[in-house]
C-alpha positions as CSV (number, residue, x, y, z in Angstrom):
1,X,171.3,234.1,128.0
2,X,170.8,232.2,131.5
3,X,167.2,232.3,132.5
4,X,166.6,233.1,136.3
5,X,165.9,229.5,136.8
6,X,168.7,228.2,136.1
7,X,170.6,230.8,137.6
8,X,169.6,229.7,140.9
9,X,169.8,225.8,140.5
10,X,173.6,226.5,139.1
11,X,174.5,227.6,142.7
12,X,172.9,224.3,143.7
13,X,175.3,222.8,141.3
14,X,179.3,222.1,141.7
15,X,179.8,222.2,137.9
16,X,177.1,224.2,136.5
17,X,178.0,227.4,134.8
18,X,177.9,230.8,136.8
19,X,178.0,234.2,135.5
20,X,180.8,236.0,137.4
21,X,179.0,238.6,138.6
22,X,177.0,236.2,140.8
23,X,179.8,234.2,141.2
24,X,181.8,236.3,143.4
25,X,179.7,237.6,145.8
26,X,179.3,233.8,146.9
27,X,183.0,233.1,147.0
28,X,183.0,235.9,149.1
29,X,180.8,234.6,151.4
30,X,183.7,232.2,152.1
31,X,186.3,234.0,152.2
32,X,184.6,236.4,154.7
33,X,183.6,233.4,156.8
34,X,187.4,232.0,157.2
35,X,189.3,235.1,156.8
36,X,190.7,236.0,160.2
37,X,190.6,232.2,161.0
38,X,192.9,231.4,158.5
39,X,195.2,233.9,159.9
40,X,194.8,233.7,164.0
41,X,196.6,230.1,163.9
42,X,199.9,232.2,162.0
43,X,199.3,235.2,164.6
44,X,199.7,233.2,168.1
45,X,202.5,230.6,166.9
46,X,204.7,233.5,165.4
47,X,203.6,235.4,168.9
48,X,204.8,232.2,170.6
49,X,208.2,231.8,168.8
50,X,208.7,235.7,169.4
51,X,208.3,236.5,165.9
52,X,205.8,239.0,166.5
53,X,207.5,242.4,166.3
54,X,210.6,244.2,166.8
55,X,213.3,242.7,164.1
56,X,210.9,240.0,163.2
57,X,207.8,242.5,162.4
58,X,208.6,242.3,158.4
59,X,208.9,238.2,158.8
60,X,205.3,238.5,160.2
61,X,203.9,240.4,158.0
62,X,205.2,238.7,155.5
63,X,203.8,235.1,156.4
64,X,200.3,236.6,156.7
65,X,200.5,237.5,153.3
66,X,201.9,234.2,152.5
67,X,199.0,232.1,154.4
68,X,196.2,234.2,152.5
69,X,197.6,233.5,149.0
70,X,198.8,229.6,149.6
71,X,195.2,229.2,150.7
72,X,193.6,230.3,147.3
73,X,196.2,228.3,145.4
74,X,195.0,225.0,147.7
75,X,191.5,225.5,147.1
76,X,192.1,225.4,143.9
77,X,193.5,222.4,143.6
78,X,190.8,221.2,145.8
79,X,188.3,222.0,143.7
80,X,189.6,221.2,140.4
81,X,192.1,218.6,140.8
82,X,195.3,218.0,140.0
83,X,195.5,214.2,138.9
84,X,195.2,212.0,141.7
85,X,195.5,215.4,143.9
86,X,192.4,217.4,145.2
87,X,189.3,215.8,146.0
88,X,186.7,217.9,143.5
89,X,184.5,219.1,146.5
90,X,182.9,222.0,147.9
91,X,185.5,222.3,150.2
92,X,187.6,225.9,151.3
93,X,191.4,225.4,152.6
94,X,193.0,227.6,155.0
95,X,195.8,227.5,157.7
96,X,194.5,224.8,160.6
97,X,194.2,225.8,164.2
98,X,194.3,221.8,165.1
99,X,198.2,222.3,165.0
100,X,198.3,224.8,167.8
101,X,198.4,222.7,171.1
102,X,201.5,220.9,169.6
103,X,203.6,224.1,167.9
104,X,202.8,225.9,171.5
105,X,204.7,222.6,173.0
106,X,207.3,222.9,170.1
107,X,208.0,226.6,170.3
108,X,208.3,226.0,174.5
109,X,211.3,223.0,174.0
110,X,213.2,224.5,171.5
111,X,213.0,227.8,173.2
112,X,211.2,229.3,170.8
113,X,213.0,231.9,168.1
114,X,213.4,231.0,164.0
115,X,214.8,227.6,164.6
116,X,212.3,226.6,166.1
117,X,209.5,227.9,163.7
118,X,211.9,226.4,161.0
119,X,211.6,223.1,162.7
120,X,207.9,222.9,162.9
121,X,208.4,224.0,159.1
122,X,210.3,221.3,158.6
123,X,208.5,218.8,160.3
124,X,205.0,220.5,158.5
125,X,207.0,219.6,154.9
126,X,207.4,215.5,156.3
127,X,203.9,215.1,157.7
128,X,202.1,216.5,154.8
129,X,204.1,213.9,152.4
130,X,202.8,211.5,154.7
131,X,199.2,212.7,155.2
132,X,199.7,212.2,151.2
133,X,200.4,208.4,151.7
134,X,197.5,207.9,153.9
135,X,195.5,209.3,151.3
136,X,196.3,207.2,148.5
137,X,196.1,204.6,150.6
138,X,192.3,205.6,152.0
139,X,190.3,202.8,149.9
140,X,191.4,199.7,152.3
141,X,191.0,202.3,155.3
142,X,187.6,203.3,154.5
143,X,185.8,200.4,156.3
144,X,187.2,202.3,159.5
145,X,185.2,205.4,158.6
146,X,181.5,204.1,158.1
147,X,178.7,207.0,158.4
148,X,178.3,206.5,162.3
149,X,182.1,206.9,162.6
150,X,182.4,210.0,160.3
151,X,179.0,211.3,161.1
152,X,180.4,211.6,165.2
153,X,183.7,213.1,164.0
154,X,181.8,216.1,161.9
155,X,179.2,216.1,165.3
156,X,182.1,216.8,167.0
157,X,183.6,219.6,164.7
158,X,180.7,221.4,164.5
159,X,180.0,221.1,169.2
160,X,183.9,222.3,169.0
161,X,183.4,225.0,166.9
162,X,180.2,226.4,168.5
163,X,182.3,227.6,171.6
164,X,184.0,229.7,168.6
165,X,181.0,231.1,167.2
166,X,180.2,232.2,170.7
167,X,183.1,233.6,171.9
168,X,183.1,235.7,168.0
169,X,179.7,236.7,168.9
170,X,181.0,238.4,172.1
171,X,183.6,240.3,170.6
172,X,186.3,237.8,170.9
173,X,188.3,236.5,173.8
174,X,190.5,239.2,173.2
175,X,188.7,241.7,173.6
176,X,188.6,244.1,176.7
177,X,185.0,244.7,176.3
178,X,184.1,241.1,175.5
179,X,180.3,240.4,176.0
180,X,179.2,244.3,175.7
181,X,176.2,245.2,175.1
182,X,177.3,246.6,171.4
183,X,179.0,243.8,170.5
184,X,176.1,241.5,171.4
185,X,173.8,244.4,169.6
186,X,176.4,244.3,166.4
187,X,176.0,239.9,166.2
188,X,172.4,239.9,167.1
189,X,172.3,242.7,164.0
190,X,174.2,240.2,161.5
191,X,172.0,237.3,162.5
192,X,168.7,239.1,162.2
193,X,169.7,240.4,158.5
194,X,171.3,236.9,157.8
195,X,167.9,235.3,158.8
196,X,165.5,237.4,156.7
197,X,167.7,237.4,153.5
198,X,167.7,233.6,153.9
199,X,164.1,233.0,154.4
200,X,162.6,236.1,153.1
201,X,164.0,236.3,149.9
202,X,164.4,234.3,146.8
203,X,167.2,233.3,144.3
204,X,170.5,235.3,145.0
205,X,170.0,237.5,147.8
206,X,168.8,234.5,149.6
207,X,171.9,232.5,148.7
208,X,174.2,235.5,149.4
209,X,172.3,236.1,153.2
210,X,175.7,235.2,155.3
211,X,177.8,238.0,152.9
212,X,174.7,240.0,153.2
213,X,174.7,240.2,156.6
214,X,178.4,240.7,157.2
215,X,178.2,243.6,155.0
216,X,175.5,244.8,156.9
217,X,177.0,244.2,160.3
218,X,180.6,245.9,158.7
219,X,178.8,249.2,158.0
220,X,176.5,249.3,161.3
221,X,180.0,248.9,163.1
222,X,181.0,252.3,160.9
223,X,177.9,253.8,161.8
224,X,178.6,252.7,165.6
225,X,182.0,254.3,165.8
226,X,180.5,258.3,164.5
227,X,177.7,257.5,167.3
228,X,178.8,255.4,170.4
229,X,182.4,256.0,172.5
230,X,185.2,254.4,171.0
231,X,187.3,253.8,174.0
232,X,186.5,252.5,177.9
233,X,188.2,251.6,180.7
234,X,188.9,248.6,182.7
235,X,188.8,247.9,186.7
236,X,192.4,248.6,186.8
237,X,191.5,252.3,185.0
238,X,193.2,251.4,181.8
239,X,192.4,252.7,178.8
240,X,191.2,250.3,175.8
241,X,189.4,250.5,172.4
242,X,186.6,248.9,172.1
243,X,186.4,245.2,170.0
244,X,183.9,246.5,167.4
245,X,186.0,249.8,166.3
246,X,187.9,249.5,163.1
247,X,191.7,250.0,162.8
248,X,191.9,251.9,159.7
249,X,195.5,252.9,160.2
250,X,196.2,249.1,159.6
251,X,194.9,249.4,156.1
252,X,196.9,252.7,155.5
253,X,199.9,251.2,156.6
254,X,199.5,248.2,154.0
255,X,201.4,248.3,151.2
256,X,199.7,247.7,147.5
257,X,201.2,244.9,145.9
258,X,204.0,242.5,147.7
259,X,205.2,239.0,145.6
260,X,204.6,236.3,148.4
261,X,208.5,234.8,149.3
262,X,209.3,231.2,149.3
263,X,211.2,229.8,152.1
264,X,211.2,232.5,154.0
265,X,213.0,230.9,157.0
266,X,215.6,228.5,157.1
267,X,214.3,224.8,157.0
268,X,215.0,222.6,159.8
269,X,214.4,218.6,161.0
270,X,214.6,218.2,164.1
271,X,212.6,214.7,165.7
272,X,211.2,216.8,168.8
273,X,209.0,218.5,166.1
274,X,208.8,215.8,163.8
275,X,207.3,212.9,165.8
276,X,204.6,215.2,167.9
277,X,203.8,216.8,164.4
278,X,203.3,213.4,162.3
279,X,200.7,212.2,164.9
280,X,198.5,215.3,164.6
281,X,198.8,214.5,160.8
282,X,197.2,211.1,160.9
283,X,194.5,213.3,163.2
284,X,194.2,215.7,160.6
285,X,193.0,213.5,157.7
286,X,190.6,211.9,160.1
287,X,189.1,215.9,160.4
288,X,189.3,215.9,156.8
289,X,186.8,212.5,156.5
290,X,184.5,214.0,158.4
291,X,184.9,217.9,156.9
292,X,184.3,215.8,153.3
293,X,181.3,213.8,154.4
294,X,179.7,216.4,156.2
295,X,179.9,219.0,153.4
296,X,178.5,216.2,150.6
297,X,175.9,214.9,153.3
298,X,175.0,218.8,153.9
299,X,175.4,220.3,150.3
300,X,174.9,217.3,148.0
301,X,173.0,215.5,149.8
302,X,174.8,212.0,149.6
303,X,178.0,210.3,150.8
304,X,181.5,210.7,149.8
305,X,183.2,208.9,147.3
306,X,186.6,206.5,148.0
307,X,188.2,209.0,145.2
308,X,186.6,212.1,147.0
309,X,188.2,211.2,149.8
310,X,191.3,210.1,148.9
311,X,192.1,212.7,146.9
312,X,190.8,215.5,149.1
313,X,193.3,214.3,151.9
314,X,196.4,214.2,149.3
315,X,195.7,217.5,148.8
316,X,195.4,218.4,152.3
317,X,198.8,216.5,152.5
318,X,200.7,217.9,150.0
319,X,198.8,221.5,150.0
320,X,200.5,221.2,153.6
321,X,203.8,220.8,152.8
322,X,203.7,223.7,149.8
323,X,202.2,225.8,152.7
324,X,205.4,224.9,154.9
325,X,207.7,225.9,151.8
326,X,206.0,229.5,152.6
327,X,206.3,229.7,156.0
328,X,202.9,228.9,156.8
329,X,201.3,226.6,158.9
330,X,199.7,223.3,157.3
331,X,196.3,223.9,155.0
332,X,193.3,221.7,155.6
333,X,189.7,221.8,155.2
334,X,187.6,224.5,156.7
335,X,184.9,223.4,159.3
336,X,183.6,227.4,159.1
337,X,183.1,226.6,155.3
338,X,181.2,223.4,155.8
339,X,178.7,225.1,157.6
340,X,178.8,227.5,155.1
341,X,177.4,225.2,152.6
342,X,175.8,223.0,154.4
343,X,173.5,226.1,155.8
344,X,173.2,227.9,152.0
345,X,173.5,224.5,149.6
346,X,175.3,226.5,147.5
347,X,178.2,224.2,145.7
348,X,179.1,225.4,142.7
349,X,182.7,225.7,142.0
350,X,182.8,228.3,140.1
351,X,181.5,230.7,142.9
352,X,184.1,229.1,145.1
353,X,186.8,229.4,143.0
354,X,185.9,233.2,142.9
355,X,187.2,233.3,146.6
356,X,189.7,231.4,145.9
357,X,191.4,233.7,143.7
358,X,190.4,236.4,145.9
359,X,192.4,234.5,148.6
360,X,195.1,234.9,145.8
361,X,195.0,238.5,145.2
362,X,194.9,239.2,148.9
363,X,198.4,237.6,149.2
364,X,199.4,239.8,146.5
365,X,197.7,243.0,147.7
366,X,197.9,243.5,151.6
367,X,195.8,246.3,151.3
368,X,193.2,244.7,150.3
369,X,193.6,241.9,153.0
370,X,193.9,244.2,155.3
371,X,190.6,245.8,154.8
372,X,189.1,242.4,155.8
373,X,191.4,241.5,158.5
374,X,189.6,244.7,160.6
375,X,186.3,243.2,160.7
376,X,185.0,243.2,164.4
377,X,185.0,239.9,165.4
378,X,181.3,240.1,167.2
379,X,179.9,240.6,163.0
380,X,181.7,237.2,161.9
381,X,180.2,236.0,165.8
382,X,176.9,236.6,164.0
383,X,177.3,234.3,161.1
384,X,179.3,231.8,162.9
385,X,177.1,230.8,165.3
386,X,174.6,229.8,162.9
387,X,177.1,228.4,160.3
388,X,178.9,226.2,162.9
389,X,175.5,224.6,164.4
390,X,174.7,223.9,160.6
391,X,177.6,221.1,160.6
392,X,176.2,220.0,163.8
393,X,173.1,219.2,161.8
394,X,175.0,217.7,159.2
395,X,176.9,215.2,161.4
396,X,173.2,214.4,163.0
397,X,172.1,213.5,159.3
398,X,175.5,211.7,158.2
399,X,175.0,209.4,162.0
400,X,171.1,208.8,161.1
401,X,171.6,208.4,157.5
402,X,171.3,204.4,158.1
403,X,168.6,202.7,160.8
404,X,170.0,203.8,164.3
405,X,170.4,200.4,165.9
406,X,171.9,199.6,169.6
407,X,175.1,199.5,168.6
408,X,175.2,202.8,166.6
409,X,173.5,204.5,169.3
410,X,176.6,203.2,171.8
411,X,179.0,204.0,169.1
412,X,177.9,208.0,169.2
413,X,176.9,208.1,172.9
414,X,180.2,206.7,174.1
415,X,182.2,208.5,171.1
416,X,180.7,212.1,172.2
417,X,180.1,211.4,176.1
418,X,183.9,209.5,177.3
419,X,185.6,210.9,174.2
420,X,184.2,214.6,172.8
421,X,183.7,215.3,176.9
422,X,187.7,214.1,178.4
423,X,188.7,216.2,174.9
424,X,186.7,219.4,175.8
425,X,187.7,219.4,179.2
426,X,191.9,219.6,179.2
427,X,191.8,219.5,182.6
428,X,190.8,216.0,183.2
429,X,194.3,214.7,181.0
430,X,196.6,216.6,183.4
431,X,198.2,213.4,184.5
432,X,198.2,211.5,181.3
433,X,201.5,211.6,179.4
434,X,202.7,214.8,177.7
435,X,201.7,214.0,173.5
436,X,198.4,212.6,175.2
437,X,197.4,216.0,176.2
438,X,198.9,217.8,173.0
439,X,196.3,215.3,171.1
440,X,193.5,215.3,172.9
441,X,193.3,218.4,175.1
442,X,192.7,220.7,172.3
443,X,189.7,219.8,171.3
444,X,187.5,216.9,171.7
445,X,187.5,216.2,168.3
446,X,190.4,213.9,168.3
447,X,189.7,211.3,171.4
448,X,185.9,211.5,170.0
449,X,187.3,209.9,166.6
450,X,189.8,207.7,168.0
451,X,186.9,206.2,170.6
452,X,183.9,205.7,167.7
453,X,186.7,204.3,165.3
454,X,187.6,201.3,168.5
455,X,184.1,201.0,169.0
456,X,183.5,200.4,165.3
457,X,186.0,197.5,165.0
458,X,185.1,196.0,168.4
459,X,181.2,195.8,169.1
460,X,179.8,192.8,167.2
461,X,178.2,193.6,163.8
462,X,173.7,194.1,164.0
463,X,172.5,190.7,162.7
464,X,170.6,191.7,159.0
């Protein structure tokens, strides 16, 4: 029998043993966290391609269902390994939104339609085999990614993703009713239960304070809907439904069980998705060095390994190209699930794996994914904000992990100030060439890499 003790210092640990009924009510945590993220990418480049009803409403639904379960079977391998595959880390994998800028550019030269969502398919299957290369090739490359340079990159994550947290927080960008006073009242709700679970508890309930407070924030947004009006109207005297009202007819409409379907468009290479595509690969397991050493620096509490890493990017790689074999857009590492640990410390792989195969079983029962896909946005706001600031932290630890020296201290401040800020604002690359912007106007994430990675093999090394 587990003594209490040890109970809680297993969830501390990545391969400690877990009963399940602990175990999954952490995993949950996770998948609650990355849920609608891991589908909003699929959502808008489907909308994009005009795969989004009419004929094509089946095709939809049926890659939603195919991005939830690809993503359990990736974390997975993630967690445990697979050979030289997966990097054995705390990490959760989902459909990345970093591909977006370039599919959007995609989907507008081919003129959209299911060639053109075949092609970035296609071109998905190519630069996940080479995201694999890179991967097994990481050890020579890791001098380029020294704690300053990885340490800005997950900075950077976690400044790009607290614009997310925020806009969550108000009900989504979306939403008609963005920044109402009940969908401020429903985050500020979630983060008040999150914060006194977390440090008013002990043990469990304070490891399980982000699911506790979604929970929470899910049933006050029930309670909301018998209590408040359900539907306003805009300046132009249209009527809307409010953000935090739940769409239960989507979860009646759901079928029970569905098997996911491989390949379900036609494949297709074509170089005006190919060569776009295969940059933002080589930007992606950059994202994934920093995801990496900011969830070991903020859960573990030490650096990455060269085998870590290198294998955690071949999975990304290859988990990308199985994902295009789907349908879906390519898997990588979760920035919402770094915070995650890096806020809670909890690393086992057992409770991971729990969400995981709930991932899994989502794919296979849309009913059940559908019940999560209804969450008001302004209860995940709740969490988020918190979560995302946590890798923040983590990235301020990773950069001050070794003496802070001049050159360090240009390295960030250059890296964050010319690079994060030109990425942030899109507006300033509207005369650079076209694949410029699709890199770099995203997010600053990428020209804040690219800038402390120059800066690390240009300024003189600190005399010892």
């Amino acid at each position: 029998m587990i003594k209490s003790a040890e109970l809680e210092n297993s969830a501390y640990e990545f391969e400690a043993k877990m009963p399940l009924r602990h175990a999954v009510p952490l995993g949950l945590q996770h998948v609650f966290a990355m849920f609608v993220g891991n589908l909003t990418p699929l959502l808008i480049i489907t909308s994009a391609c005009g795969l989004a009803g009419g004929e094509f409403a089946d095709l939809q639904v049926s890659l939603l269902q195919n991005a939830m379960f690809v993503a359990g079977i990736v974390t997975l391998v993630q967690l445990y390994g697979l050979g030289p595959v997966g990097g054995k880390v705390p990490i959760i994998m989902g459909t990345s939104s970093g591909f977006l800028g370039v599919f959007n550019s995609v989907a507008a030269t081919m003129g959209g339609g299911v060639t053109a969502y075949g092609a970035m398919m296609g071109a998905s299957i190519l630069g996940g085999l080479f995201e694999s290369v890179l991967g097994v090739f990481l050890k020579p490359l890791r001098k380029l990614f020294p704690p300053v340079v990885t340490g800005t990159v997950v900075l950077s994550i976690g400044l790009s993703l607290i614009s997310v947290g925020v806009n969550s927080f108000g009900g989504g960008n979306a939403a008609k009713d963005f920044g109402s006073v009940e969908n401020l009242l429903l985050a500020v709700f979630v983060l008040v239960v999150i914060l006194l679970f977390k440090h008013w508890t002990n043990g469990f309930l304070s490891s399980s304070s982000i699911l506790v407070g979604i929970i929470a924030g899910y049933l006050a947004a029930i309670v909301m809907g018998f209590v408040l009006p359900t539907t306003g109207v805009t300046a132009d005297g249209v009527e809307f439904t409010k953000a935090w009202v739940l769409n239960w007819n989507k979860v009646a409409e759901a079928s029970w069980f569905a098997i996911p379907k491989l390949v379900p468009v036609k494949i297709v290479f074509d170089l005006r998705a190919i060569l776009p595509v295969m940059i933002m690969f080589i930007v992606t397991a950059v994202e994934t060095v920093g995801d990496i050493s900011g969830v070991m620096e903020g859960g573990m509490g030490r650096e990455a390994t060269d085998k870590e890493l290198s294998g955690g990017i071949i999975c990304d790689g290859l988990g990308s190209t199985v994902a295009a074999c789907f349908g879906v857009l390519p898997n990588t590492s979760f920035s919402q699930n770094v915070g995650l640990v890096a806020m809670t410390k909890v690393v086992n792989r057992g409770a991971l794996a729990t969400g995981a195969i709930f991932l899994m079983l989502c794919g296979l029962i849309p009913k059940l994914g559908a019940l999560i896909s209804i969450m008001p946005q302004a209860v995940l706001g709740g969490a988020a904000v918190m979560m995302f600031s946590s890798i923040v932290v983590s990235g301020i630890q990773l950069i001050t992990k070794e003496k802070m020296t001049p050159r360090t201290l240009t390295i960030v401040s250059v890296a964050l100030g010319v690079g994060y800020g030109m990425g942030a604002n899109a507006k300033i690359l509207a005369n650079t060439p076209q694949f410029v912007q699709l890199i770099c106007g995203e997010s600053g994430i990428v020209p804040a890499a690219f800038v402390a990675i120059l800066l690390n093999c240009l300024l003189p090394r600190d005399e010892k």
